[in-house]
N, C-alpha and C positions, 0 to 999 in steps of 0.2 A: 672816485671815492676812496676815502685811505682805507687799507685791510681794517686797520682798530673798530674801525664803525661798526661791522659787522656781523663784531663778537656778540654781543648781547644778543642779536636775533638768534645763533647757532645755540646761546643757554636758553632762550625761551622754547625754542625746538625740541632741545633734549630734557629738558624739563618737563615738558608736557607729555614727550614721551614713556620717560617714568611714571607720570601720574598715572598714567592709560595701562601700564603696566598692573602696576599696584592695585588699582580698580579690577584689572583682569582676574590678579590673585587672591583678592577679598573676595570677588563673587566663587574663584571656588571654593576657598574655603568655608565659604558662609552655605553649602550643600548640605541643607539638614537633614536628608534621607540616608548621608551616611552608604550610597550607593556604592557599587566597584567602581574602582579607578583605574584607568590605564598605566602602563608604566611610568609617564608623564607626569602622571599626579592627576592627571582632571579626568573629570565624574564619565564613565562609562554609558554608553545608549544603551538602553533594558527596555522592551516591551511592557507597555501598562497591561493590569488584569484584561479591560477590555479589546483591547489589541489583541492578547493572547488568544480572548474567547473566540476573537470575530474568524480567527484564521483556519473552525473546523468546524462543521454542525454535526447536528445526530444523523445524517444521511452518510457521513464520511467515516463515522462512526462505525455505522452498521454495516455499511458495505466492508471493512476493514473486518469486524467480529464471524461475519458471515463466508468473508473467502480464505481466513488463513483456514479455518476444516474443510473448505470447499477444494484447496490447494495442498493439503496432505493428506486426503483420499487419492486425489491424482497421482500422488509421488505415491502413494500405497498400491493405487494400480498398475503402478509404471517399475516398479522393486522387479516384480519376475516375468517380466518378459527376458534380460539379461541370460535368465536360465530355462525358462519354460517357453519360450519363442523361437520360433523356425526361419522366421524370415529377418532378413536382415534389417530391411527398411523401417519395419516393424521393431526391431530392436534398437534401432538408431536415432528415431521415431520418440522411443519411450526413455531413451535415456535423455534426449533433450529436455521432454515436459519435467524430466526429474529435478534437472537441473536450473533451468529455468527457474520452476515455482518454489522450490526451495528458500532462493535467494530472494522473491516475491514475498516471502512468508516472513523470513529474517528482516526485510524493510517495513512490511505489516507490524510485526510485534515492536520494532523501535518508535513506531511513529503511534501506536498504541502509546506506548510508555511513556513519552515523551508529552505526551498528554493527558497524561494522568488516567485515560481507559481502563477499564478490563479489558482481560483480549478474550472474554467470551462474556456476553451478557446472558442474562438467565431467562430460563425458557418461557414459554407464552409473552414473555416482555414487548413492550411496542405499542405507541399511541392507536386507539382506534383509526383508521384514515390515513396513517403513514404509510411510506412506500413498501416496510418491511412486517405492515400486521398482518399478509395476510401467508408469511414464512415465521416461525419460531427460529429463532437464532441457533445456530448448533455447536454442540460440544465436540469431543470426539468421537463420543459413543454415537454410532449411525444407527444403532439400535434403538435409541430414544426418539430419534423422527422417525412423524408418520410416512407413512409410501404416498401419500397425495401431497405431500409437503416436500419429498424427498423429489419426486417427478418435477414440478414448477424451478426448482435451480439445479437440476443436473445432477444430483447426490444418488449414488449408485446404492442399493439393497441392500443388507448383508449376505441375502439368498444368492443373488451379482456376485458379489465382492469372492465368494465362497467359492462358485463356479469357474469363477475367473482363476482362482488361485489353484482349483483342482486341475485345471485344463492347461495340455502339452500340444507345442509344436503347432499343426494347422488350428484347430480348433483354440488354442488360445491365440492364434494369432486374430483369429475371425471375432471372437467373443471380446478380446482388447478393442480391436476398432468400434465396433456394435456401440460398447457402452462410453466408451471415449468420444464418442460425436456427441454423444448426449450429452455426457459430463459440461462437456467444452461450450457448447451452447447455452446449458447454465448460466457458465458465469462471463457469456457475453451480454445476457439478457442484466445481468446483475452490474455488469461494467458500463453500462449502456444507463439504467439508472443514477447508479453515482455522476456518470459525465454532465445528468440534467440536475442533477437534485443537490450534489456535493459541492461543497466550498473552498474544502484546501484544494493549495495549486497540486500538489503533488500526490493526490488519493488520484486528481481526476486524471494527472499524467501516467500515473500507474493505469487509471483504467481506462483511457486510451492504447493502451503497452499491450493491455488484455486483450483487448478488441482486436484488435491489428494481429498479434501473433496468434491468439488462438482461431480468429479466422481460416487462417492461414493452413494452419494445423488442423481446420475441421476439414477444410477442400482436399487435404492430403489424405485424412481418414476415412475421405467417402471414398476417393481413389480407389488406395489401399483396398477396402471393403469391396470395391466391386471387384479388383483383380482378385483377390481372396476368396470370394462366391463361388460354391461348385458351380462347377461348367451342367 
């Protein structure tokens, strides 16, 4: 066949290729939501309202409002051991929970915000029958829980809190463990809920994170607690 034949097929080719172009470029531009655009020019991927809803329920929610105060009593108990602690383990002990929940607390409040939360809901709040009406949500004042609400998730007295901050050397080492098993147990019992009840992927990976290390940390404090026991 002579090359000239050819030619026509290779313009009907690029021909059509332009038009598939141009079609390309009308449909973006014809985006009447006016969305972000990548550098590129074309329309950016954005989650719909309901996409955003489905990614959190009120269980992820409340597990989030309920543990960043439940996680800075800990780091409130965990302050003086550094100075008021005799034991080492025991000071080693308290600086990790410090650390630890801390940065638990600072992914708590972003992922609050990030969903438009409060990061504390208001008190008596909670549907009759959900997993969190039969605890009032807490602020920071541990003052405002009752002591039968404060036992159910691990939340230490202030009368605790007091004793604990008066007390040196063995007796704060023994009275740190005491109420730190409790604490700890709290908010496995709390993390244990979210894992059945919570939606996002990342409340229930955090409270898996819970379970697993403060486990961990409670086998340590029963230890702890019994080599601590007067003989």
């Amino acid at each position: 066949m002579h090359p000239g034949e050819r030619l026509p097929c290779r313009r009907t080719a690029l021909a059509g290729a332009l038009a598939a172009g141009a079609l390309a470029l009308a449909a973006c531009g014809s985006n009447d939501g006016g969305g972000p655009r990548t550098a590129s020019g074309s329309a950016a991927a954005s989650p719909t309202a309901s996409a955003s809803e489905a990614a959190h329920n009120d269980a992820d929610v409340r597990f989030m409002q309920r543990m960043i105060p439940h996680h800075r009593q800990a780091v409130e108990m965990s302050e003086p051991a550094g100075s008021r602690a005799s034991d080492q383990e025991v000071k080693s002990l308290a600086a990790a929970i410090s650390k630890e929940q801390t940065a638990e607390i600072a992914t708590m409040r972003g992922w609050l915000r990030s969903w438009g939360e409060p990061e504390a809901a208001a008190t008596g709040s909670g549907d009759p029958g959900s997993p969190s009406a039969e605890h009032s949500p807490h602020g920071m004042d541990h003052g405002q829980v009752g002591r039968d609400e404060s036992d159910m998730d691990g939340m230490v007295s202030d009368q605790d809190m007091t004793a604990l901050k008066d007390a040196e050397g063995a007796a704060f080492d023994r009275k740190f463990t005491e109420l730190m098993i409790g604490h700890h147990e709290g908010a496995i019992q709390m993390a244990r809920t979210e894992r059945k009840l919570g939606r996002d992927t990342g409340a229930k990976q955090l409270a898996d994170s819970v379970v697993r290390s403060q486990s961990a940390q409670v086998a340590q404090l029963k230890a702890l607690r019994d080599r601590l026991s007067p003989r």
